[in-house]
C-alpha positions as CSV (number, residue, x, y, z in Angstrom):
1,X,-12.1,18.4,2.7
2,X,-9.2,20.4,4.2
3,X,-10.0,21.0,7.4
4,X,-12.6,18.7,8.1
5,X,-11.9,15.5,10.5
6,X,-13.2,12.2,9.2
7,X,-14.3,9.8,11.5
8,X,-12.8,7.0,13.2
9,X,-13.5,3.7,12.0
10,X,-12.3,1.3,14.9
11,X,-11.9,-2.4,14.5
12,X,-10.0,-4.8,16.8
13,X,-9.4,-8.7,16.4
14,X,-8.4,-9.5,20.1
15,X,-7.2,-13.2,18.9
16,X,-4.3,-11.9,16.8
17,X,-4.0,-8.5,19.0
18,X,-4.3,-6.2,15.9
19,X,-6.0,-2.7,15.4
20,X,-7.7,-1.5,12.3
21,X,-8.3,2.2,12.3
22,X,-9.6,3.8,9.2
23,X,-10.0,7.0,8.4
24,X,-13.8,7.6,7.4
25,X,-15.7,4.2,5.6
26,X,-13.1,1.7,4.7
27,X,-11.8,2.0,1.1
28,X,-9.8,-0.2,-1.0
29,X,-6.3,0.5,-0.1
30,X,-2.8,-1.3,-0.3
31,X,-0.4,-0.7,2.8
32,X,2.9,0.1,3.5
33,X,5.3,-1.0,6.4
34,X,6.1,2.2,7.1
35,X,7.2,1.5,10.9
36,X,7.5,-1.9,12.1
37,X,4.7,-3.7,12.6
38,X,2.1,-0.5,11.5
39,X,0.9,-0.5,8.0
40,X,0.2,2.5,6.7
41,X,-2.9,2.5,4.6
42,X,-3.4,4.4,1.1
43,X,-6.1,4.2,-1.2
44,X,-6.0,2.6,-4.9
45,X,-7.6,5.4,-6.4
46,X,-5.7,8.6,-6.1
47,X,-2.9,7.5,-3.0
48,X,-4.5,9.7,0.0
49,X,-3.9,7.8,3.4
50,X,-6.8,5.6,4.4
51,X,-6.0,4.5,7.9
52,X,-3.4,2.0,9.7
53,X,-3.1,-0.9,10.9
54,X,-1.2,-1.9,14.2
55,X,0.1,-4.8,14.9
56,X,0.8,-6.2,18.4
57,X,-1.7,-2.9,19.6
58,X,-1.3,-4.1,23.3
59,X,2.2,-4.0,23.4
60,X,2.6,-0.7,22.5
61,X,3.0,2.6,24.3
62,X,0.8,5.5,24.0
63,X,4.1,7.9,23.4
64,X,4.7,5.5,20.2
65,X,1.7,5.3,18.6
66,X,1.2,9.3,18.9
67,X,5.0,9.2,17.6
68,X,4.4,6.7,14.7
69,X,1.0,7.2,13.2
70,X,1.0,9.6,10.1
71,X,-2.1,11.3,10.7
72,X,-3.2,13.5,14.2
73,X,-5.4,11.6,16.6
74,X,-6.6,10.8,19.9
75,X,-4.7,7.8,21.2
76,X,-6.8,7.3,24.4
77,X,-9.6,6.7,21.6
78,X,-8.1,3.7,20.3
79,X,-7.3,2.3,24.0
80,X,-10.8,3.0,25.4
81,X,-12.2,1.1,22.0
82,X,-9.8,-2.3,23.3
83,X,-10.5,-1.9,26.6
84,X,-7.1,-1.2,27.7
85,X,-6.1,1.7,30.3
C-alpha cells in the first residue's frame, strides 16, 4: 500500500467540539495522547496508525494541526468538513 493515499474518513460531534478523522474504514484501534488533547490512533492488529482524534478542533490553528498530526494531509479538508473558515 506504499504509495497509495487512503481516504479520509471525517466525523465531527459539534456538542463536545471533537474531530474524528480516520484513515480509510474505521478499524479497531487503541489511542495514544501523543500531543495534548490529539489521540493518535493505531490499530489492534499489527500497530499501523489508523487516524486521530482532536479534541477542542475549533480552537485550534491550522499551523498546529499540520505541525501535530503524524500523517500528511490537507488541513483545509477537515475545516471545510466543520464548517469553519
Amino acid at each position: 500500500m506504499k504509495g497509495r493515499r487512503r481516504k479520509l474518513v471525517l466525523n465531527y460531534d459539534r456538542d463536545h467540539d471533537v474531530l474524528y478523522v480516520s484513515l480509510g474504514a474505521p478499524k479497531p484501534s487503541y489511542a495514544d495522547e501523543d500531543i495534548d488533547g490529539i489521540l493518535v490512533r493505531r490499530t489492534f492488529d499489527g500497530d499501523r496508525l489508523s487516524g486521530v482524534t482532536i479534541m477542542d478542533f475549533s480552537m485550534r490553528s491550522k499551523k498546529e494541526l499540520q505541525e501535530r498530526i503524524p500523517f500528511k494531509l490537507n488541513v483545509d479538508e477537515l475545516y471545510d468538513f466543520v464548517g469553519k473558515r
